[in-house]
N, C-alpha and C positions, 0 to 999 in steps of 0.2 A: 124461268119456268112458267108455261101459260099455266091460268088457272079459267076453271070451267063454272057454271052456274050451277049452285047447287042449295038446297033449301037453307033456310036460316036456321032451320032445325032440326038439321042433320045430327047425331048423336058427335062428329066433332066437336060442333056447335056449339052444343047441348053442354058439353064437358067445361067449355070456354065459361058459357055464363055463370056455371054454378062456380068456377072459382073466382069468378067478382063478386056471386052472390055469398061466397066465405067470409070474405074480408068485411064488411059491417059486422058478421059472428062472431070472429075472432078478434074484433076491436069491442066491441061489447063485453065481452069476458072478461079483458082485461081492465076494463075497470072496477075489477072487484080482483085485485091478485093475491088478496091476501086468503081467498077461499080456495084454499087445495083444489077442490074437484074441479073450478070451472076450468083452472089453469090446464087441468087435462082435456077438456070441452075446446079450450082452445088450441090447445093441440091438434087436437083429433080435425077438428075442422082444417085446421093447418096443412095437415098430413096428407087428409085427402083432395084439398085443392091441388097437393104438390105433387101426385100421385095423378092426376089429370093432364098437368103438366105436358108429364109423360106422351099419356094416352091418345090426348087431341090430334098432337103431331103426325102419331104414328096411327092411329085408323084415318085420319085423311090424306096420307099417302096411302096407305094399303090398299082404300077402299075408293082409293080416285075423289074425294069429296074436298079437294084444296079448293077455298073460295077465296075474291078476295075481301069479305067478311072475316073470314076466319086468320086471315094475314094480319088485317088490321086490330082486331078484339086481343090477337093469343099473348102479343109482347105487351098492351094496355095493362092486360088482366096477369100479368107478371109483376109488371114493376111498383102495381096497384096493392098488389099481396104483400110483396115484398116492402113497400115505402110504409104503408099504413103498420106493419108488425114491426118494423126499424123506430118509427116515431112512438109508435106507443112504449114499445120494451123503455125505451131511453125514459119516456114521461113518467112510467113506472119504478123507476130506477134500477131494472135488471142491467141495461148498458148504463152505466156510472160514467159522469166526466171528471168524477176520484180514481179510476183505472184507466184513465185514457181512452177507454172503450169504444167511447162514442166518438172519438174521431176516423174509428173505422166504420162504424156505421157512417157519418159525412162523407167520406170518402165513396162507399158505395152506390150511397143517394147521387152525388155529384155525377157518378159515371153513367148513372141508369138516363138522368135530366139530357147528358151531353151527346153522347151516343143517342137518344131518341130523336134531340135535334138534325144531330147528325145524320141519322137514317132518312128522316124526314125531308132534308134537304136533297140529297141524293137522289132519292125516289122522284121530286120531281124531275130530277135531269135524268131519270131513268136506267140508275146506276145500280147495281145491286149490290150489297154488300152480306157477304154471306157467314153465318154463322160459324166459327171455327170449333174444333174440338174442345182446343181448351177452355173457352168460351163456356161449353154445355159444362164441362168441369167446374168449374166459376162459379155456373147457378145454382148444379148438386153442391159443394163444399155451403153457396151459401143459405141452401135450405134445410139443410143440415143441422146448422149452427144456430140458423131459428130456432127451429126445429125444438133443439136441446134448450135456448133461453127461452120458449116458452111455458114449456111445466117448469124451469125456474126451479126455486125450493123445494115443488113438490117433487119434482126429478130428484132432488138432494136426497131427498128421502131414500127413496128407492137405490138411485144409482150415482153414491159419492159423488160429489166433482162432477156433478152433470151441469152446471151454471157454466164451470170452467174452462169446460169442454165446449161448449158451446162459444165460450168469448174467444178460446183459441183460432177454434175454428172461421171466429168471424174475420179476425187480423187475416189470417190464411187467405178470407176470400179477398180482403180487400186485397192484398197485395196482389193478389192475380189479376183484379179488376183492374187496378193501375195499367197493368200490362198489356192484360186487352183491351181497355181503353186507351192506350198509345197506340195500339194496333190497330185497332178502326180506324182514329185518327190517321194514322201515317197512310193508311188505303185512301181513308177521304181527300187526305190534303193537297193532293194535285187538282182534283174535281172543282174544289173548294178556290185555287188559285187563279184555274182557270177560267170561273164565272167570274172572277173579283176585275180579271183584265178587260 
């Protein structure tokens, strides 16, 4: 899909930087988890990074503004979200390596690393590899599951078993992340064979 020139601060843009500029919020909070409110502080920041997600995508196709700025920034500023709230929850001890937990967080982190190389490689031999449905599925289930571990206890409060729901949730996503990361894979791996010859 060609892409056109368009400002750097086009309100896609716009949406991109501010969910990089989440991620130092929402790791700042968390180092005070034992204060209910921030935990919701960092939610909220969370939510509406995640909530951008969305949006960046879809007003820069609606509105014609696909750059390739905004190519490069929109998966950064994902896996940026995503890695920094994975590391921290774990440091904080919401994902436990006494529940196993954290081996679906490793599992996640490992596919986000692998698949980027993977992209990145591609991209120079000018391969595209395109996002699949279940794929978007994958990143809803696993912002979700943040989502839920990061008000944490203070979720408890409110809505039982909201820690639980949340570690559920995260196994869920790695298991699909498995899945579509062999499926990137199995797309890439001829590309991959045939530079290697």
């Amino acid at each position: 899909m060609s892409t056109k020139r368009t400002s750097p601060l086009s309100l896609p843009n716009i949406l991109t930087y501010g969910r990089i500029v989440a991620v130092p919020i929402v790791v700042a909070c968390l180092f005070w988890p034992e204060v209910i409110w921030v935990r919701w502080v960092a939610f909220g920041a969370f939510a509406l990074a995640a909530v951008t997600d969305y949006f960046d995508g879809y007003l820069a196709r609606a509105w014609g503004q696909q750059s390739s700025l905004g190519r490069m920034l929109d998966p950064i500023a994902d896996k940026l979200l995503v890695s920094a709230c994975l590391l921290m929850l774990t440091a904080i001890g919401t994902i436990s390596t006494g529940n196993l937990s954290v081996w679906a967080a490793i599992v996640i982190l490992c596919r986000e690393i692998l698949v980027s190389g993977l992209r990145e490689f591609l991209a120079e031999l000018r391969v595209s590899v395109p996002v699949t449905r279940l794929a978007k599925w994958k990143t809803t289930v696993q912002l979700l599951a943040i989502g839920f571990l990061l008000v944490g206890p203070a979720g408890d409060a409110v809505l039982p078993g909201c820690t639980i729901i949340g570690l559920v949730l995260l196994w869920i996503s790695a298991v699909v992340t498995l899945y579509t990361g062999y499926d990137y894979f199995r797309s890439g791996v001829r590309h991959l064979l045939e530079d290697a010859q």
